[in-house]
N, C-alpha and C positions, 0 to 999 in steps of 0.2 A: 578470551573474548570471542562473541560470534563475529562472523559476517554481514549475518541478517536477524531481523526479530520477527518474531510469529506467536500470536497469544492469541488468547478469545476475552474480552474485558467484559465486564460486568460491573453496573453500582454495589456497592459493599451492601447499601441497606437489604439489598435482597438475598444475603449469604447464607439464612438462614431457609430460604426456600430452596433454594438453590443447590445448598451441597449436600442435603440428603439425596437428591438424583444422579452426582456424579459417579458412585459408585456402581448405577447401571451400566455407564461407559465399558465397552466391550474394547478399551484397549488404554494403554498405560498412559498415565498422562502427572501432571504436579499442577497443583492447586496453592496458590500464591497471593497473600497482599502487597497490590502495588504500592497504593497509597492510602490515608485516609479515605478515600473518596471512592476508590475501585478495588475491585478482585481479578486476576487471570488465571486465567488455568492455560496450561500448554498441553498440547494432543501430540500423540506417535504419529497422527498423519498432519504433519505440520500445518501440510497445502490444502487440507480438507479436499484430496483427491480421488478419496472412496464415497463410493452412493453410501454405504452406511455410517459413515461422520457427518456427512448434510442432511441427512436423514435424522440425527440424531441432534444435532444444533436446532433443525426445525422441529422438533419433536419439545426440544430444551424451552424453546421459547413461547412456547405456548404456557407454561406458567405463569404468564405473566410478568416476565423478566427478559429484556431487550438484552439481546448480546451482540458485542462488536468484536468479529476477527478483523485481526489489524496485521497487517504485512510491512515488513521495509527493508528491502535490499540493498544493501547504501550504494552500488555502482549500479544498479537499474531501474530503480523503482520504488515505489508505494500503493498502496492501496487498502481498501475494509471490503467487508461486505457483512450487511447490517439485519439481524435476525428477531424479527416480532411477532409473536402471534400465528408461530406456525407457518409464516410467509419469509425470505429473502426479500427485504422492501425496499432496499439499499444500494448500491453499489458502487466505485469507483478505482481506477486504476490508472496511474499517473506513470510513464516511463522515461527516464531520463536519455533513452537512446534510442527514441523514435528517429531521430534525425538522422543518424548512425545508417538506421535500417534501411531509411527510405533513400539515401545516399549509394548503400550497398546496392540496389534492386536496380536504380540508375547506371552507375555504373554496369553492373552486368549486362544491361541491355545495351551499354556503349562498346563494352567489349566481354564479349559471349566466350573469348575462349581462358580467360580470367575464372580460375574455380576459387583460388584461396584471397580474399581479403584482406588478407596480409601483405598480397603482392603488390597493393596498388600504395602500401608505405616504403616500398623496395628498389624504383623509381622515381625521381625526382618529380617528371613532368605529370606524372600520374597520381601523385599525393598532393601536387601542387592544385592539380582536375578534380582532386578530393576535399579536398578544404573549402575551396572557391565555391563546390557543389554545394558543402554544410550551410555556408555562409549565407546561400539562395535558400536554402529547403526551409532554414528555421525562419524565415519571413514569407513564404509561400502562403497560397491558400489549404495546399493538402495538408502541411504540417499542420496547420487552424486544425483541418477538419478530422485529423486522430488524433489528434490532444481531446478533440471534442467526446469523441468514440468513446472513449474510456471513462469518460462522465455523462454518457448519457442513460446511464440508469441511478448519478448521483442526487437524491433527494434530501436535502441539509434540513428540511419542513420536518422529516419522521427522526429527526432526531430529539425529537421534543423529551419522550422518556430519560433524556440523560441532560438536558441543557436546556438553557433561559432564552428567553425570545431573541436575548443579546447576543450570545451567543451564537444562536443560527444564522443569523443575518451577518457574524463575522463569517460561518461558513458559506454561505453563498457568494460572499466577498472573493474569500478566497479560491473558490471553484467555478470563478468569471474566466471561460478561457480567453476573451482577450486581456485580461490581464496576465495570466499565467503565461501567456506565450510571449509579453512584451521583455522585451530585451535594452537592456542601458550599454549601451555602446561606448560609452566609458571605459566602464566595466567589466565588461562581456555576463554580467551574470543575468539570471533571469530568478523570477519569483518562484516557476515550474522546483529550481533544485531545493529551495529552502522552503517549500509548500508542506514537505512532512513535519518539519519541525513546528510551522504555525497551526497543524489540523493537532499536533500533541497536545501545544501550549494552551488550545482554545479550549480541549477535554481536560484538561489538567492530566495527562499522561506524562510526561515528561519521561519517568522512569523508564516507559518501554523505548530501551535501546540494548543491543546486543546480547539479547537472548532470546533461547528457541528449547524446545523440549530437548533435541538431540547435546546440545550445551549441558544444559543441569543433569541430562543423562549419563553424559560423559565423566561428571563430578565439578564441573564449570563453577564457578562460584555467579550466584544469581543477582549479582548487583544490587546486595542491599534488601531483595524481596522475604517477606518475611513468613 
């Protein structure tokens, strides 16, 4: 089982335009059915961190076929970035330890001669300075405003190639950061952690969980993908 998952999704109906150009790809990858409804392929650069895989995604999309890379790191994160017409027209990146970070940077400025971040769990009064800090950050205005960050290139409207008017309007729902950042105090949970699970359910992805190319490389068994 992976860590994290990393695909590039595509409507099934368009497989046939579609995978006579995979074999351009200038690097190893597996080409997979998710579900009735979609296709993945997985690339050797997972993270799309070379100019020549974005290159090639925006080259891909110009066919006429919207692709979604889709990320999910289960202890940090989520995120797409959504590929039409030759353009990046998409984006969004959700992290579950913004708080963490901005807590970290705090502290440091309180005590500068503090290198490791471990040390402030190694003292009582100082993890106690740590918690208390979380407690402030995740209701703050800055936490608001990089929850924001990382949605402000998310457009739920250019999703139209993949989903129904209903649809989108669930995605912009759920990409309200005052909702995402509201917290039940009951509870302690917030909408932010279980945000990846509602952006699958709305695409009917479901399936993408715990795999990555380096996985099915390894000999991984593919969950089911066919």
């Amino acid at each position: 089982m992976s860590e994290f998952t990393t695909g590039v999704l595509y409507p099934r109906r368009y497989e046939s335009k579609l995978i006579k150009q995979l074999p351009d790809l200038k690097q190893p990858y597996f080409h997979k059915r998710l579900n009735d409804e979609w296709n993945v392929f997985f690339l050797e650069d997972e993270w799309v961190q070379t100019a020549e895989t974005l290159q090639y995604l925006l080259d891909l999309s110009k066919l006429g076929v919207a692709l979604l890379w889709f990320h999910d790191a289960e202890d940090s994160g989520w995120g797409f970035r959504l590929f039409e017409g030759g353009c990046e027209v998409s984006s969004a990146t959700i992290s579950y330890i913004l708080d963490m970070e901005l807590a970290e940077i705090e502290m440091k400025r309180r005590y500068p001669d503090i290198i490791d971040p471990d040390d402030y769990m190694k003292e009582e009064n100082l993890r106690k300075e740590y918690d208390e800090l979380i407690d402030t950050i995740i209701t703050s205005q800055i936490y608001r405003q990089e929850v924001q960050k990382g949605l402000s290139r998310c457009k739920p409207q250019l999703f139209r190639s993949f989903l129904s008017p209903k649809q989108i309007q669930q995605l912009h729902s759920l990409f309200d950061t005052n909702i995402l950042v509201e917290i039940d105090y009951e509870t302690g949970s917030s909408l932010l952690y279980d945000s990846v699970d509602l952006f699958k359910e709305i695409l009917g992805i479901e399936e993408m969980m715990w795999v990555n190319y380096s996985y099915l490389a390894s000999g991984g068994r593919d969950s089911g993908l066919a």
